[in-house]
N, C-alpha and C positions, 0 to 999 in steps of 0.2 A: 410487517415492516422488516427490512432490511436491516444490518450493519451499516455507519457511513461509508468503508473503507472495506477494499478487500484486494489489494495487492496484497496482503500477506494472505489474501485467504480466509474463510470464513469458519474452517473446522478448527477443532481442537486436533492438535496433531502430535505424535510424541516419537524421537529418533533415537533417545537415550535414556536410560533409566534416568529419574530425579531426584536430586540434583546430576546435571552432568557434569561429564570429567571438568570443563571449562569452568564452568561453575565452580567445581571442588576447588579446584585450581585458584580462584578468585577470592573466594572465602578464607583459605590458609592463607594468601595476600591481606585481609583484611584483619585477620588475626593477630598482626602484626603493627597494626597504625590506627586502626578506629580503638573508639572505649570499646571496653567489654558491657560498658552499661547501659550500651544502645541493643536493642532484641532485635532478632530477625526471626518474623515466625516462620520463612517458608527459603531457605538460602541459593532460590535460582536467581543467575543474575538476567537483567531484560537488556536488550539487544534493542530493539523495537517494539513500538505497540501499534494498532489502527481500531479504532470502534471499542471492538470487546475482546480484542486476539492482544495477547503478550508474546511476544516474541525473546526465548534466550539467548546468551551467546552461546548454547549448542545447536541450536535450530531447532528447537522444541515450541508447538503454537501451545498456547496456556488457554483457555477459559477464565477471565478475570468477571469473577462473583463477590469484589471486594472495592472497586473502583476505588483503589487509593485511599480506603476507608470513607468512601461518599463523597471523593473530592472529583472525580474525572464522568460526572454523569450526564455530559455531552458526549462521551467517548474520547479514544485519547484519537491524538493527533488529525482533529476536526480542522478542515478546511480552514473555516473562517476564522476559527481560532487562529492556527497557523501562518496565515495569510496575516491577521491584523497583528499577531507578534513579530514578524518579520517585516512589517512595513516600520514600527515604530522602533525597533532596534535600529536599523539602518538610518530614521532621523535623531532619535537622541533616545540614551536608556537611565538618565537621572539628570537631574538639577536640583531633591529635593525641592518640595510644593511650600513649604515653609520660607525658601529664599527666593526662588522664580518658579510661578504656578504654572498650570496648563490646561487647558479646557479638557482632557480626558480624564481629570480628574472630578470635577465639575458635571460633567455628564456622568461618573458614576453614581455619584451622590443624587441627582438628578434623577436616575432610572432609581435607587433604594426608593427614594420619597415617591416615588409613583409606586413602585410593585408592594410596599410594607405595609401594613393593616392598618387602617385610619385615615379618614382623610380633612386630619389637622393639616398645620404648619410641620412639617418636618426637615429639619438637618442632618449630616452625617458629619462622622470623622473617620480616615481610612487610617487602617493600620496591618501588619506583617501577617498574624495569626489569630488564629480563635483565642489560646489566653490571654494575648492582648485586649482584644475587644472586648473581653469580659471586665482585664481588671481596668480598660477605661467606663466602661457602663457603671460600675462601680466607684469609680471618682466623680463620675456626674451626680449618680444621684445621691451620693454624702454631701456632697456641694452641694445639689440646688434643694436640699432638705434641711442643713444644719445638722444631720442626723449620722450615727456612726454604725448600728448593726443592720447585719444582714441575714437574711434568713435563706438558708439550702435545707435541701433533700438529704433522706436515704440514696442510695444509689445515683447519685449523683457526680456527672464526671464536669470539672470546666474548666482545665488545663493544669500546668505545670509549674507556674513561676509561683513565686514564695505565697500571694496572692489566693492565686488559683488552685494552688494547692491546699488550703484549706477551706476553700470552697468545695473540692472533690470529697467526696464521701471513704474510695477506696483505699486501705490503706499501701500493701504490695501489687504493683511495685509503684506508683505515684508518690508513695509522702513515708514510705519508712525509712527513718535514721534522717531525716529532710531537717527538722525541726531546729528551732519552733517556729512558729508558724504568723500569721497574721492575725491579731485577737477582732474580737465582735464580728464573730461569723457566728453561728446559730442553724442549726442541723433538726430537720423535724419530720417526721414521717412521709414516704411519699406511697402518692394512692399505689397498688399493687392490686391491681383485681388475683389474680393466679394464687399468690398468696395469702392476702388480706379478706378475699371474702366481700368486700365493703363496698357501699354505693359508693357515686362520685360527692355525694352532697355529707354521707357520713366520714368519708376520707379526707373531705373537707373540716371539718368541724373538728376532727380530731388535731389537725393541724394547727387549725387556727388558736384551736383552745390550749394548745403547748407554748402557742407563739404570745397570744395572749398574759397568760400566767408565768410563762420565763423569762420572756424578755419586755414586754410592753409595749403595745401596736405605736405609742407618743414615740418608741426611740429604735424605731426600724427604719431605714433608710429606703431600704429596698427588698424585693421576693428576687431570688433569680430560679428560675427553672427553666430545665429543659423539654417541653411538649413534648416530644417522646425522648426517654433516657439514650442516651447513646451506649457509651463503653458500659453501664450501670443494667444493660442486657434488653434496650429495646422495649423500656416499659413504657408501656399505652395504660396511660389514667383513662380513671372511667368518668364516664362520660359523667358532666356536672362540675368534676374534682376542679378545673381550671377556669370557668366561669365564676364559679362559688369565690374561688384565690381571688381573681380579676375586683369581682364586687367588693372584696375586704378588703382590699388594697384601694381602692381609691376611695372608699370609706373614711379610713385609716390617712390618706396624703403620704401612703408607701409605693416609692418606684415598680411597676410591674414591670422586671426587664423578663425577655422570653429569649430562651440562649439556643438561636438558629443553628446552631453550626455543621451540626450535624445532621436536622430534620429539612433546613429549608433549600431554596432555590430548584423546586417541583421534584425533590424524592419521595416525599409520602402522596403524591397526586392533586396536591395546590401548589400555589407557589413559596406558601409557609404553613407549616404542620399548627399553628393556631386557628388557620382560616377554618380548620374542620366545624369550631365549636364557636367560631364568631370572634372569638377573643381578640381585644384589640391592645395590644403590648405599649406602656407609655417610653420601652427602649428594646430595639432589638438586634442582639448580636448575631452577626454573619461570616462565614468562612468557607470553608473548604469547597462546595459549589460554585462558590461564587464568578471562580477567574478560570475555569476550566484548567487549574493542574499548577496555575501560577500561583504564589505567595499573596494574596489578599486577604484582607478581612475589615468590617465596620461595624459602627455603632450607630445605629440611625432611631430617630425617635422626635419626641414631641421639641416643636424648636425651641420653647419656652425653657426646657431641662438643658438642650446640648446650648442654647444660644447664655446659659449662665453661667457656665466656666469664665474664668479671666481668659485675658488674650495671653496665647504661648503656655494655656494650663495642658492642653493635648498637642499631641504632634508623635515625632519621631523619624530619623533620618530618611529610612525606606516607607515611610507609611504612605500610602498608595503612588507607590512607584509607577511611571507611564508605561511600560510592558506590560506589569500587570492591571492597569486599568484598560489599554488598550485589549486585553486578552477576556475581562471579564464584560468589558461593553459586547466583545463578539458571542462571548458565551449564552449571555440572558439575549442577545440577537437571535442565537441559535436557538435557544429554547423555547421561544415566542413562535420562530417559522415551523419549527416541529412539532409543536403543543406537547410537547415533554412531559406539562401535568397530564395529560389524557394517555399519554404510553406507561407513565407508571401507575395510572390506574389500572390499563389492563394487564402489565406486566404483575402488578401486586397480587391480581385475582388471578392467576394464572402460577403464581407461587402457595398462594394460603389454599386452594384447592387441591392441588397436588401435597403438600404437607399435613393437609389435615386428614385426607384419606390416608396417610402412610400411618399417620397417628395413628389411626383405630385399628392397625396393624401390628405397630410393634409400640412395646408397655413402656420403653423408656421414655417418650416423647409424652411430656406434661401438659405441654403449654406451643399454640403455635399462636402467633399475636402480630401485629403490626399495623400499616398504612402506607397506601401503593406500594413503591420499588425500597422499601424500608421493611424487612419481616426479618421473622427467626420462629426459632423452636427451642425451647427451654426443655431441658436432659435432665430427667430425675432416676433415683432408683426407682426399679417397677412395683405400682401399687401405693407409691407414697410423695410426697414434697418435698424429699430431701435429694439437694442437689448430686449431680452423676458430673463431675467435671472431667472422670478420668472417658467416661463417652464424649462427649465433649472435645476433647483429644484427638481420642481415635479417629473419629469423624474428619477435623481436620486432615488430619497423617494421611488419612485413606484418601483426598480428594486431590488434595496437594501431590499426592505420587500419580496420581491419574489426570495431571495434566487441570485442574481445577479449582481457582485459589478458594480459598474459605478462612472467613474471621471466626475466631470466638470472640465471646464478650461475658458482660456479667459480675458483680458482686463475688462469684462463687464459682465463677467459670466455667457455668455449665450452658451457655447460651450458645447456641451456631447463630450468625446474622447473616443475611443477605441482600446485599447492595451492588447488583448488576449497574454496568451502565445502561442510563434510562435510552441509549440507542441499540444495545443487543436483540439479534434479529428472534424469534419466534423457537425457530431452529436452536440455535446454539442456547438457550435459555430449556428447551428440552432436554438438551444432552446436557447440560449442569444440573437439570434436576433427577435427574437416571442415575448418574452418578453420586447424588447427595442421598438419593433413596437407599441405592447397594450397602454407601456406609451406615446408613441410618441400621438397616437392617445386620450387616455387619456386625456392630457395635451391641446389638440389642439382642 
């Protein structure tokens, strides 16, 4: 498989060291008017992008191995995307759905209820971002339960607002000096094979029996979890952990929300990282895949829970704006004619094979884990479990100056993750992993 796009070119290509002068140049500009509180982990600025190539304003092609943290995994400036964004700016780019609707709205909600696990009755509500979407999944199901706590994870990330930051697990840099916080939220173990040791059915049980005994399955409203952790380093329960949750929760008449944001819309090789294990979610938050690059997000689920809000309890001015609905009808378009879930399966095997072989090469690499176009390699000191964040680092530094973005992640910040767009060709996917080998080795 190709790249979509290659007017810019399909190599990684580099004319200036990095960052370049234009670049420096931009950055001392920004030092000037943005917070200091916003981070940039990598300070080239982009000029243009096509497929999987970034483009600076020095003229340097980048290798993006981070697609906007899992937001651009059609690639960027796809056709059809492009096309259906530019059709709907030209006829109108708000009215607010709340005062005059629009049928692009309608058909998003439309395509969620077909693609989302179950086949109830299901509704949606659009909104701006992923912690939106959580912290409305979280007003539905204290509503439609009468019920006030909520139960999260270890390592668990689910945005930023007052809300969702005590649903996050981490504390720097998300939630320190933030407080205080949102009360009846409830924190309980998450499965962790690498470190725990533990079945999915024991991982379970330990959970449940903290949730049991601390807070009382009568006054849970809802479980939110993420199917694979995201910022929290990419953790894959083991198998059992989220069927076992699933069955106690509707046991119990506790909301099982499954927080997409980051696993869904075909990055792990279905079109939702619960479909691996069956699991069927009574609400599921979505984002970042969703609009190819645009501002969306929803909450879709059983209609019986969303259709119990009062009338005017959800909403919000931009909540599924007709750009960005138009931009994600093309996207799940695009991902349907491509089979996007069957590239990142072989893109996924085509990553964890090459990483696991470097593994039994060099001692720092602990842990390589994932699902399709969703992996990473967890960095320890060698010989033990204890996290390596300053490899971790390096690894970045080293890929970023050679023209090759890279994320970390992680509790401890010792994870590299990897999220190609799920349209990078075969080629360029080679030379990102050549280059993530050197630093591995590098580092180790």
């Amino acid at each position: 498989m190709v790249s979509l796009h290659s007017s810019l070119g399909t190599e990684r290509k580099l004319v200036t060291e990095l960052p370049g002068p234009k670049s420096r140049a931009l950055h001392e500009r920004r030092r000037t008017v943005v917070s200091a509180g916003l981070s940039t982990g990598f300070p080239v600025y982009i000029e243009r992008a096509e497929g999987a190539i970034l483009e600076d304003v020095d003229g340097n092609h980048l290798l993006d191995m981070g697609s906007g943290i899992a937001v651009i995994s059609v690639g960027h400036a796809v056709p059809e995307v492009v096309d259906a964004v530019s059709a709907q700016v030209a006829a109108f780019t708000h009215t607010c759905f709340m005062v005059t609707p629009y049928e692009s709205y309608v058909q998003v909600c439309e395509e969620l209820a077909a693609l989302t696990p179950g086949d109830f009755p299901k509704t949606s509500a659009l909104f701006n971002s992923g912690a939106e979407a959580v912290e409305n999944a979280v007003k539905v199901a204290r509503l439609a339960t009468g019920r006030s706590a909520v139960i999260v994870f270890d390592h668990a990330y689910h945005g930023r607002t007052n809300l969702t930051m005590a649903l996050t697990a981490k504390n720097m840099p998300y939630k320190d000096h933030f407080g205080p916080f949102a009360p009846e939220v409830y924190r309980v173990p998450m499965s962790y094979p690498f470190l725990d040791g533990l079945s999915g059915a024991e991982a379970a049980a330990r959970a449940i029996t903290e949730i049991e005994t601390q807070v009382g399955a009568h006054n849970v409203a809802a479980l939110l979890i993420e199917p694979i952790q995201g910022e929290g380093g990419f953790v894959v329960p083991a198998d059992g952990f989220l069927p076992a949750l699933s069955e106690w929760t509707t046991r119990n008449g506790v909301v099982f929300i499954a927080d997409e944001i980051q696993s869904g819309f075909c990055r792990t090789g279905d079109w939702f990282a619960v479909n691996h294990e069956g699991v069927i979610p009574d609400l599921v938050t979505t984002a970042k895949g969703l609009a190819g690059g645009m501002p969306l997000s929803a909450v879709t689920g059983r209609a019986e829970l969303m259709n119990a809000v009062h009338e005017g309890g959800l909403g919000g001015t931009y909540g599924g704006n007709p750009v960005a609905a138009a931009a994600a009808l093309a996207t799940i378009r695009t991902m349907r004619d491509r089979d996007l879930p069957a590239r990142a399966r072989v893109l996924g095997e085509t990553m964890l094979t090459s990483l696991r072989s470097l593994a039994q090469d060099v001692a720092i690499i602990g842990d390589v884990r994932g699902r399709g176009a969703m992996i990473a390699f967890e960095l320890v000191q060698p010989g033990t479990k204890i996290p390596n964040a300053a490899a971790a680092k390096s690894i970045v530094n080293y890929c970023n100056e050679r023209g090759v973005i890279a994320l970390s992640c992680g509790t401890f910040g010792n994870v590299i993750r990897l999220l190609p767009p799920l349209v990078i060709s075969d080629e360029q996917l080679a030379d990102a992993m050549s280059v993530f080998a050197s630093a591995v080795r590098a580092a180790g």
